[in-house]
ZASE-906950 format. One record per residue: residue in one letter; x, y, z of N, C-alpha, C, O in turn. Coordinates in pm, whole numbers, plus 50000, padded with zeros to 5 digits. Layout:
N
aXYZXYZXYZXYZ;...
This chain:
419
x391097399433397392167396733493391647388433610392267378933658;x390397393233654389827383133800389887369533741390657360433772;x388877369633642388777349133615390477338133581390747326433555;x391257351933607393127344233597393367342733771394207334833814;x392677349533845393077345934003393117331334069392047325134071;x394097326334115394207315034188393077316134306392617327334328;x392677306834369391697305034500392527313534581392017324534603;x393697311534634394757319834709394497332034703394047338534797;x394857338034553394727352334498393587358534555393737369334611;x392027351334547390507355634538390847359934710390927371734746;x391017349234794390807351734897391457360734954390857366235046;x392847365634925394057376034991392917384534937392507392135024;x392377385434841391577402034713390607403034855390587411434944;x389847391334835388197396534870388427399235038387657408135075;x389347393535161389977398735313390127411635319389707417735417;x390887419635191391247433135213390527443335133390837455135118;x389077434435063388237444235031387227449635054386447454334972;x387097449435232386337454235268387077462435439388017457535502;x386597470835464387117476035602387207474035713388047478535792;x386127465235736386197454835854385687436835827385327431635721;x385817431135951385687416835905384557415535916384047407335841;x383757422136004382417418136033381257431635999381317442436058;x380537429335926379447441935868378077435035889377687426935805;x377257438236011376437433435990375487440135863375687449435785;x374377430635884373187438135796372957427835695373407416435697;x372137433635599371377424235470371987429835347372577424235255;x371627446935377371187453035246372317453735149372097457235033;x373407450835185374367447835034374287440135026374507439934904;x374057425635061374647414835032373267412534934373437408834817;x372327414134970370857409334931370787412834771370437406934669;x371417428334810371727437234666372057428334574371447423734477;x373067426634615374737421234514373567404434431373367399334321;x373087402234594372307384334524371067387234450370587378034383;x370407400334454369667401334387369967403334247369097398334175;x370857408834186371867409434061372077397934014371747394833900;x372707389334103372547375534040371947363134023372297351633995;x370737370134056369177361034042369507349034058369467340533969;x369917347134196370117335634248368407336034358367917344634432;x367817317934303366737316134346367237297534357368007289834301;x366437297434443366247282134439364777272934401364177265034473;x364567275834306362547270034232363247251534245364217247034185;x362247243734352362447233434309363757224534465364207213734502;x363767238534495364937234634625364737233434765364497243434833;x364777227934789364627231834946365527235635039366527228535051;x365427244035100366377249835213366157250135321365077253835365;x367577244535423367527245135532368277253735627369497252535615;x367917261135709368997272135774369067267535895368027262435934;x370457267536012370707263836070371457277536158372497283036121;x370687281136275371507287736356371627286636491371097276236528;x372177294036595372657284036723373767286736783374627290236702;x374167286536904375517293236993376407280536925377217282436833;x376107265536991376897258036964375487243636918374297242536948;x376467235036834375947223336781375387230636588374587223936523;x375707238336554375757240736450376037226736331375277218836274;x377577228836333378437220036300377467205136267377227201536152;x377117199636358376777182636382375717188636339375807185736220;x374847194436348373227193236285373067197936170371907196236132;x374007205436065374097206635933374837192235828374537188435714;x376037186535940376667172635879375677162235865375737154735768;x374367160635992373587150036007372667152235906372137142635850;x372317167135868371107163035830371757162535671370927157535596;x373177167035592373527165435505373477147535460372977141935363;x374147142835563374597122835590372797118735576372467109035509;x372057124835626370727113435635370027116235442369487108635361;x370447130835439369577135935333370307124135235369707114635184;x371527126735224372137121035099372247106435117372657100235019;x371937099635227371977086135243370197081435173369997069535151;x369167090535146368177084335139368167091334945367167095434887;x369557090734889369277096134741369187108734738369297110934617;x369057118234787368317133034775370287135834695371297128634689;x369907151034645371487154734593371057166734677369947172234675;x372237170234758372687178734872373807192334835374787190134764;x373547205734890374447209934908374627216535050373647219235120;x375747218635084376057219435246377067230235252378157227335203;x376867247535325377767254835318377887258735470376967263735535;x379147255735518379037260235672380807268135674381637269435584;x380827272135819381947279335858382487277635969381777274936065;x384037278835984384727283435959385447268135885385027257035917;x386427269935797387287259435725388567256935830389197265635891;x388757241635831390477242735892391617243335819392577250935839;x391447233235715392877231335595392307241535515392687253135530;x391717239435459391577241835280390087252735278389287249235365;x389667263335207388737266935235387667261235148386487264535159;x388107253035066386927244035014385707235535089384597232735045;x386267232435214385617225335311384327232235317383387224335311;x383917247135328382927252535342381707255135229380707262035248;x381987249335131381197247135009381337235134957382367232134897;x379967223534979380127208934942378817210534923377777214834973;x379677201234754378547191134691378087175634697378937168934638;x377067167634746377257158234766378637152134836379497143834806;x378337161834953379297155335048380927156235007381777150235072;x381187162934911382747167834860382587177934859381517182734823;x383917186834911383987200034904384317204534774385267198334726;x383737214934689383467215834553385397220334525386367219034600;x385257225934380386897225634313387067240434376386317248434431;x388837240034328388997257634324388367258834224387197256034249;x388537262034094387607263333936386417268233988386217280233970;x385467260934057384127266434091383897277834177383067286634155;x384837277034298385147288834355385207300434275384417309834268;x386297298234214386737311334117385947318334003385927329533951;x385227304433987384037311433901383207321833971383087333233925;x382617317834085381727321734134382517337134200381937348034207;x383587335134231384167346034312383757356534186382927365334205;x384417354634056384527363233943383237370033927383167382333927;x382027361033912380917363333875380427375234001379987386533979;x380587370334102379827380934224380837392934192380237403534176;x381887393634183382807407734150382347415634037382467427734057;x381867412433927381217416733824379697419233843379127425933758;x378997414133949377507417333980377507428934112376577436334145;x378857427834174378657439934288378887455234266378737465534332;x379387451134124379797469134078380727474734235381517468834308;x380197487634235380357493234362380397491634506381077497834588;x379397480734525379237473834687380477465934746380967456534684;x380887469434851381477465234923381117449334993380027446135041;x382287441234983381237428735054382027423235160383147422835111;x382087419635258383187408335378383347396735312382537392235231;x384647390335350385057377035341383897367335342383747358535258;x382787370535481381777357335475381217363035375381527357735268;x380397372935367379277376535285379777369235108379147361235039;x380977375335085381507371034953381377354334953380717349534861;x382037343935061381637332635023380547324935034380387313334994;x379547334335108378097330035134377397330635013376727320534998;x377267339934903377647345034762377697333434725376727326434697;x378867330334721379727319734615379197309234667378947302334568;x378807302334776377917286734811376597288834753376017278334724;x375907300734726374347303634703374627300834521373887295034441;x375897307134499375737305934313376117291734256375607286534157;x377007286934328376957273734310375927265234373376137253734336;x375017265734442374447253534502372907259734348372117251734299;x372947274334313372097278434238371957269334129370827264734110;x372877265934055373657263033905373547244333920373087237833826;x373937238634026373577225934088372517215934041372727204134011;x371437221734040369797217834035369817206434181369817194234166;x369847212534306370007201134407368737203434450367997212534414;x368427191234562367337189734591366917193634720365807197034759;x368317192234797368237204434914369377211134970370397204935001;x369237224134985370377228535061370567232635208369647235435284;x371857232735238371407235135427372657241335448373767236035434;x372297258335497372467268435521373427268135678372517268735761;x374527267635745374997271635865375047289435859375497297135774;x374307291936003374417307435980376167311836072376727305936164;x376417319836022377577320736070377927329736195378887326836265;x377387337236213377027348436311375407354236329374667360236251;x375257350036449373567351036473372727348836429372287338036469;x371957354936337371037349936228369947361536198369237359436100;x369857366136226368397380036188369437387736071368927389335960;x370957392836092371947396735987372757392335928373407399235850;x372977379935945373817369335871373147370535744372007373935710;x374527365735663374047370135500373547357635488372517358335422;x373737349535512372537334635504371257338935470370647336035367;x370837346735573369577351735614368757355435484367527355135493;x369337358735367369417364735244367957358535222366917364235189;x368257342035259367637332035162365847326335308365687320635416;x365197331835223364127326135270364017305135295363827297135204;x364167302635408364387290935438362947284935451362117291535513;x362507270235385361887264835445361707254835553360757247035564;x362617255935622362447252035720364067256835828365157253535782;x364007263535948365077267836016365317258836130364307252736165;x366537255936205366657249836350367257260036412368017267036345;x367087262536529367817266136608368477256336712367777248936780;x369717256436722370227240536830370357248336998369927243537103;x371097261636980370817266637123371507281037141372167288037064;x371097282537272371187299237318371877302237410371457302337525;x373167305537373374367307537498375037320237496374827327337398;x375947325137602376007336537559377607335937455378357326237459;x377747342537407379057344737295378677353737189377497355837158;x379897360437119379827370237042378947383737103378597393537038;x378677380837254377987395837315378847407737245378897417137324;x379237409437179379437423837143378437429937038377917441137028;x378357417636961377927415136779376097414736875375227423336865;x376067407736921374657395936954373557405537024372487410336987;x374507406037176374117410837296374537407237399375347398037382;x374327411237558374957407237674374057399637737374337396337852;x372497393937663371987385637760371047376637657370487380637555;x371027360537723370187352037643368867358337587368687355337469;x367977365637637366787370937542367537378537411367267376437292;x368287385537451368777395737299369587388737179369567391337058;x370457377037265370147369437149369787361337109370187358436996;x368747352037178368107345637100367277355137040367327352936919;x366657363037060365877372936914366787373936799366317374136685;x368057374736820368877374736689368737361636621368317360236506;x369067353036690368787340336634367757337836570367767334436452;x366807339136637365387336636586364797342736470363647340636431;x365817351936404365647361236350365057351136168364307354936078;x365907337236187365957334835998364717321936053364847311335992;x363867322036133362557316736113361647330036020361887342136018;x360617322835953360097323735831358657321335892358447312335972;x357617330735845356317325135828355717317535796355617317335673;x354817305135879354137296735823355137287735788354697276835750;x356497289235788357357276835808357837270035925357677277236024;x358477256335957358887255236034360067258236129361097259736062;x360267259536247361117263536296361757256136447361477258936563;x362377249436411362637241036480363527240936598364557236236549;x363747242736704364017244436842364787234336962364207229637061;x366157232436928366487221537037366487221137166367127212737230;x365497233537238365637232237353364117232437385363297233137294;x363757231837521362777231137578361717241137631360497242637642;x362917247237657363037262737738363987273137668364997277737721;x363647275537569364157286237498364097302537554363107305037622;x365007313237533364317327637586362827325137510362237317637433;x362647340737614361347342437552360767345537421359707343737361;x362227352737396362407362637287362467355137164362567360737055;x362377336837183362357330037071360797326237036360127326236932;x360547323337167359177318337159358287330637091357517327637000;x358417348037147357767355437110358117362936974357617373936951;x358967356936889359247360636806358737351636671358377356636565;x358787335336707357677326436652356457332636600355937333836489;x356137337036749354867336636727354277349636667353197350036609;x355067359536687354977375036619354867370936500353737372036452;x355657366536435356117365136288355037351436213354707352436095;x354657341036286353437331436244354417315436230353777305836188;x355807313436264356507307336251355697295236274354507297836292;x355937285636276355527268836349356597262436398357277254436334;x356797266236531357367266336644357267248936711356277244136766;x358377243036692358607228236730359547229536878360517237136874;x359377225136956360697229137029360517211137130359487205037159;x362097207237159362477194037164361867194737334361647204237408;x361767183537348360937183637556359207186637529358487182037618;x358477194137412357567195537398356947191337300355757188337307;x357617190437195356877186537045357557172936974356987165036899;x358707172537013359427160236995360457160437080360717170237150;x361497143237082362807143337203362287127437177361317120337148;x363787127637213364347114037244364617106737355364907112137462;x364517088837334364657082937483365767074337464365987069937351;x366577071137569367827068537534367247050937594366327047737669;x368297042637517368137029937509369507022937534369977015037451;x370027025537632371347021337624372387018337505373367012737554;x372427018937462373507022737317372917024637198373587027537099;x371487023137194370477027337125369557041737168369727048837268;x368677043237074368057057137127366557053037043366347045136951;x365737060937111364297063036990364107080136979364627088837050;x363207081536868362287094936830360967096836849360117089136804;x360737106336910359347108636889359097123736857359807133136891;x357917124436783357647136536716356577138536628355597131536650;x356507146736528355117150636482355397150536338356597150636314;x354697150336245354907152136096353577160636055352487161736112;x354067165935938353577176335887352167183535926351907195535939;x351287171035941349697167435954349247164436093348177159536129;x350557169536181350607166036332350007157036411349467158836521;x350177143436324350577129336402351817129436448352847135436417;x351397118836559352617113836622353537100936531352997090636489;x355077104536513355657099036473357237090636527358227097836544;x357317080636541358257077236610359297064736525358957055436451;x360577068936568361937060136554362377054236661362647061136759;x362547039436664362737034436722364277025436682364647021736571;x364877023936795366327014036793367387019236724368187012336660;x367437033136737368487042136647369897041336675370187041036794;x370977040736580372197039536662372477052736677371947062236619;x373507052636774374287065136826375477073236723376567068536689;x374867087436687375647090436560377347092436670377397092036793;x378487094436577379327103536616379397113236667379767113536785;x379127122836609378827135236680377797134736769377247123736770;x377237144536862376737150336995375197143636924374747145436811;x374597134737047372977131137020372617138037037371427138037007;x373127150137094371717161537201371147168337029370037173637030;x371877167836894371607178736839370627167136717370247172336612;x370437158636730370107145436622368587152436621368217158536521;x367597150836758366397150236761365907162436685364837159836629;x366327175036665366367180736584366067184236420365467192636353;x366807173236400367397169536292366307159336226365957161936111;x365777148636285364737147636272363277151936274362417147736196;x363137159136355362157164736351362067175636230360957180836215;x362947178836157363347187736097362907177035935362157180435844;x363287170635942362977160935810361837152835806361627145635708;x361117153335897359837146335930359117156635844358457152935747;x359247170835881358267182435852358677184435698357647186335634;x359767184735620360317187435527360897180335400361107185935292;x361147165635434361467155435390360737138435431361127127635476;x359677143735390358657128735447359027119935355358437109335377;x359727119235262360287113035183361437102035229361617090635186;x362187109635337363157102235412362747089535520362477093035635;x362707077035491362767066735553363377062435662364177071635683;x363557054035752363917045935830365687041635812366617043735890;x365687037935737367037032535635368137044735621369217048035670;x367187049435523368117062635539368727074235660369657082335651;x367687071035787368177073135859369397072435971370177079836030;x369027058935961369997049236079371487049035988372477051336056;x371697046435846372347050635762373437064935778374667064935787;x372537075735777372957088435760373527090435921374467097935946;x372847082736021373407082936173375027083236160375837092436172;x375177067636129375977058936130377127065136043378287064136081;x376737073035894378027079135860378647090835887379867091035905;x378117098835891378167112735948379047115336025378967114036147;x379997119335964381637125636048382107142636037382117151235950;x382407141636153383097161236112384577160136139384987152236223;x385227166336083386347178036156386557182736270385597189736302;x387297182436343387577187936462386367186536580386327192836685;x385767180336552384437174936665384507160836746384267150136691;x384747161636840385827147236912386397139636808386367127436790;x386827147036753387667137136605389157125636680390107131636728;x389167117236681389877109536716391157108536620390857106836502;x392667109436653393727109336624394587102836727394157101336841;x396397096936676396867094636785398357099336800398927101936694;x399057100736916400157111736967401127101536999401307098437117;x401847095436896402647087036976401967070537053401047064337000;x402207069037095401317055737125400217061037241399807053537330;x399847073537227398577076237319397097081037191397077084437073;x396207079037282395217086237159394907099037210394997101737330;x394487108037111394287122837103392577123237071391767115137025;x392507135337116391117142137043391047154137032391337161637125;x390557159036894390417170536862388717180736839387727178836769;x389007188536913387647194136939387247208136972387437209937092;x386637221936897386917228636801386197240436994386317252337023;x385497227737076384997237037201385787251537259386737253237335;x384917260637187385597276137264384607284137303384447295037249;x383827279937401382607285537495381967277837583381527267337538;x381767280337703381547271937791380467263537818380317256237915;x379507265837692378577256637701379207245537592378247239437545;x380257241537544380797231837443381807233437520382427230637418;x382597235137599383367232037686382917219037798383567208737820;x381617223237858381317215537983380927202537888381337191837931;x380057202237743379787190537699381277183637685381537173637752;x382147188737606383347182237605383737173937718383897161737715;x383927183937848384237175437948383607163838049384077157238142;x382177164737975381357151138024381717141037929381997129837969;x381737144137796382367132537699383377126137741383367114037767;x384757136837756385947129837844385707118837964386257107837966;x384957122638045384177116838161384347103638142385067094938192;x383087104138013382537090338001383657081437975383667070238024;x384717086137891385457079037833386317071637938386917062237886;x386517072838055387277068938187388327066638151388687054938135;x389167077638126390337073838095391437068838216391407072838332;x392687056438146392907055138313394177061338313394817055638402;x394967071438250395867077238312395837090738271394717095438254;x396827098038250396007115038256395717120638154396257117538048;x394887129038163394547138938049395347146838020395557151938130;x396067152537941396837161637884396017174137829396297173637710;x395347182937842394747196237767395957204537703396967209137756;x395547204837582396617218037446395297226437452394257222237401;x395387237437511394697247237512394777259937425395967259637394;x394337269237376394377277937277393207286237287392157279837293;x393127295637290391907307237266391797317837224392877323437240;x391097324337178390837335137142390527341837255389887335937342;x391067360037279390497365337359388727371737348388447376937456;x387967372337284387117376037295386437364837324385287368937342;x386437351337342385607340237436385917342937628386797349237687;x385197337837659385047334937805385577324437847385087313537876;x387097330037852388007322837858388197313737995388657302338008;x387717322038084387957312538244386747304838247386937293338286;x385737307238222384607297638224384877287038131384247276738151;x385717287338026386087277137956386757263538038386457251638045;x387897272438095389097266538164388267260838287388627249838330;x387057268338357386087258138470385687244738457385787233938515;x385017251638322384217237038264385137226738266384937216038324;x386267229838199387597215838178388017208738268387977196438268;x388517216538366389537217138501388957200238552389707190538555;x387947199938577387387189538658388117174338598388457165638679;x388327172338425389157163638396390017165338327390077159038222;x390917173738362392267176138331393247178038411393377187538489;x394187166538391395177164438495396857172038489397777171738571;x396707179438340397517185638304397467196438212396937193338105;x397887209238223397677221238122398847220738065399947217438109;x398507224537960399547225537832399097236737738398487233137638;x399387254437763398737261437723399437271637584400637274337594;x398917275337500399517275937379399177292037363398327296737438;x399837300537264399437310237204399407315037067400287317036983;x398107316337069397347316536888398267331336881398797338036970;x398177332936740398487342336634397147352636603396007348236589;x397437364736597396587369436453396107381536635396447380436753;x395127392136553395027403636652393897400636788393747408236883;x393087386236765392267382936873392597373636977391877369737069;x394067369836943394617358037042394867362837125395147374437156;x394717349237199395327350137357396567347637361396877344237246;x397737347137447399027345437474398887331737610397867329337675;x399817326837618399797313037696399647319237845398807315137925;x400417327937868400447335137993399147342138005398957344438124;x398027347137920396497354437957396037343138000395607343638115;x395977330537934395367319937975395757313438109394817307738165;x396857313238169397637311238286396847318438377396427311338468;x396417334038383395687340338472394127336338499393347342538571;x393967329238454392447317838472392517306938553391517299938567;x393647303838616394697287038647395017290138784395517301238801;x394897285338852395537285639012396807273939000397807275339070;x396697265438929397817256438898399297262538790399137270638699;x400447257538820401387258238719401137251438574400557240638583;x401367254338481401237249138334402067254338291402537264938331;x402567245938171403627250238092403037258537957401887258037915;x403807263837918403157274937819404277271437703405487269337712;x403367271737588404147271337437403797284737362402827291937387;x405097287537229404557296837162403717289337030403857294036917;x403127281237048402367273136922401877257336941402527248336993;x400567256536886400517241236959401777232136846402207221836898;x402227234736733403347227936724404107223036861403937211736907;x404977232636921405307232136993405237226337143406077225737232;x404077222937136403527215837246403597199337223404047189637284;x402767202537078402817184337012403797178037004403847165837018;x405127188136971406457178936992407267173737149407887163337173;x407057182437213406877177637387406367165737424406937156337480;x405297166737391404397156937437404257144937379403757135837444;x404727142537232404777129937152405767122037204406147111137161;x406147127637291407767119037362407547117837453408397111637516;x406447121837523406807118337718404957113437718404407117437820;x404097106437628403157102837724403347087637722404277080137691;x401977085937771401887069337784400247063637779399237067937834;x400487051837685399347044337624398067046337683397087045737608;x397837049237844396957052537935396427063437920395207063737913;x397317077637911396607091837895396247091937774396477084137681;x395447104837784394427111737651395567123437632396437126737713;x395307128737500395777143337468394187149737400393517146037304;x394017159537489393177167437420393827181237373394867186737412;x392927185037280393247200037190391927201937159391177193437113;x391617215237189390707220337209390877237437260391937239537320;x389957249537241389407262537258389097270437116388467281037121;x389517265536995389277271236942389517263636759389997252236765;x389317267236656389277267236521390957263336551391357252036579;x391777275336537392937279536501393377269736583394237263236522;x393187265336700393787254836765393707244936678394597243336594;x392687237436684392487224136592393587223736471394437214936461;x393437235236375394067238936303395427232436306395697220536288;x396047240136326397287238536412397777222836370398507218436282;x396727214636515396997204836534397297198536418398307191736404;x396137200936298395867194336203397197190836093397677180436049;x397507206036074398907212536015399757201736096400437195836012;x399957197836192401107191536244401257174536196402157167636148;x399727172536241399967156636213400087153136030400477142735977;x399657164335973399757161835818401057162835816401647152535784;x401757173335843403237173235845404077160935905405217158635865;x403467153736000404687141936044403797130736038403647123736138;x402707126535847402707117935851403317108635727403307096335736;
């Protein structure tokens, strides 16, 4: 009866077969993957964990890998349309068929164990990228990383992009506690790669507890900016100095690139010059200043719901000098830090336009209002907002959308609908 389930079917099954959404830990999931002798001989893996910049440093290093020939698989989270998005092969998000296989197969290897929504499709990206024969895979952890079912998979080589606070309930209430969580899917004697300078301590001393090889950007490698160009510098395997020079500026966020290199220097010496500037240059996401347009104004969509991807957002806006007003479609979840969100923004936003998500963690337009010393108009849906506003701006203003997944979402749902 399972291998007759639609993708639809699997996912309504596997949401309500477990008791809560979030379970931390290893020991079932590890179980369940140990049953299905899922190994990777021949693969390389990359794990990726991090408050924010996840996203862009799993797409880049997917775009450079597969721009220099390598065959790639890439499993990250959360999906906006389709939940295929979160399991890609060579840069396509794989079929339902494969899904369903894989869903079937882990249901028949868990017997008795209970599994979550992620854990089950973390599962299902590990059995397919298994079956593949790829040459590398790269892991987004989805929640912290020491219990993320990612974690499952011994990585050779990990990044961390950065350490902010969010998910304090799950994590902790202060940057040391979680960056130790984070730090958690560095590996012995592998690399572990570090986008900041000044990491807690709890990253650095957890490196080094464990025997990690600890790269961190400002010290071991980093970039110099070249006016619309950039260079690299950094170390390879045999710890020479190695450097890129005249790089273009990817799409997504540079802060998370140097990384990314340094990360393939140690792991992929195979990867060239070519393939780099290449993999820069194509490398696009979803909901990450994704550019769209509202009527004869342009839009951007951008997934920022924490105030350290908030304040980057609003220096991006910055740059962009826009010359008439900003419009913000706002949306959040209540368990983010919601007024520090709305701080970071405020500075270029000339107008609120505040929305209320669905489902048991949303905010309502009016919670978000109590963050605001200003009047804003409040919608019950960013539908609802988008149709307002497609009629009254002008060629000069921006529309941003932005706080959250479900926001973007939304948006997304709308413009597919009125195109």
């Amino acid at each position: 009866m399972s291998n007759q389930l639609s993708l639809e079917m699997w996912l309504a099954r596997i949401e309500a077969g477990h008791p809560t959404e979030i379970d931390m830990g290893l020991e079932r999931v590890a179980q369940v993957a140990k049953s299905m002798d899922i190994g990777f001989s021949g693969t390389k893996v990359i794990t990726v964990a991090g408050t924010n910049g996840k996203g862009s440093t799993t797409t880049l290093l997917d775009a450079i890998l597969r721009a220099s020939g390598a065959r790639t698989g890439l499993f990250t989270s959360p999906h906006f349309l389709h939940y295929n998005e979160r399991i890609q092969l060579q840069g396509e998000p794989v079929s339902d068929a494969a899904i369903c296989d894989a869903f079937s197969y882990i249901d028949q290897c868990r017997k008795d164990i209970s599994l979550t929504y992620f854990e089950f499709g973390t599962l299902a990206a590990l059995q397919i990228f298994n079956k593949a024969e790829l040459d590398y895979v790269i892991l987004e952890v989805g929640l912290g990383g020491r219990l993320d079912a990612v974690n499952i998979i011994d990585a050779d080589a990990a990044i961390l992009t950065s350490v902010a606070l969010d998910h304090t309930d799950w994590l902790g209430d202060t940057l040391e506690k979680i960056g130790y969580e984070k730090a958690g899917v560095f590996r012995a004697g592998k690399p572990a790669v570090c986008g900041l300078a000044q990491p807690p301590a709890s990253v650095i001393e957890h490196a080094g507890a464990i025997g990690a090889e600890l790269y961190r950007r400002g010290v071991d490698f980093d970039l110099v900016h070249e006016g619309d160009l950039w260079s690299w510098h950094g170390q390879d395997a045999q710890g020479e100095t190695l450097s890129y020079e005249h790089l273009p500026r990817p799409n997504l966020p540079l802060a998370n690139a140097p990384s990314v290199l340094q990360t393939l220097a140690l792991v992929a010496p195979e990867v060239g010059i070519s393939a780099i500037k290449k993999g820069l240059v194509e490398a696009q996401m979803m909901g990450r200043m994704q550019r769209e347009r509202l009527g004869q104004s342009p839009m951007i969509l951008d997934v920022a719901h924490n105030p350290e991807a908030a304040s980057y957002l609003a220096m991006r806006i910055q740059d962009l000098q826009i010359g008439g007003k900003v419009r913000l479609i706002l949306g959040m979840l209540s368990d983010k830090d919601r007024g520090a969100v709305i701080a970071a923004l405020a500075p270029v936003v000339d107008e609120w336009h505040l929305v209320s998500l669905q489902g048991p963690r949303a905010s309502t337009a009016a919670q978000l209002q109590s963050y605001l010393s200003q009047t804003a108009w409040h919608y019950a849906n960013v539908a609802e907002a988008l149709d307002r506003l497609s009629g009254s701006t002008q060629a000069e203003d921006l529309v941003l959308v932005c706080g959250s997944f479900l926001t973007v979402t939304e948006a997304l749902e709308w413009l597919i609908a009125r195109a």
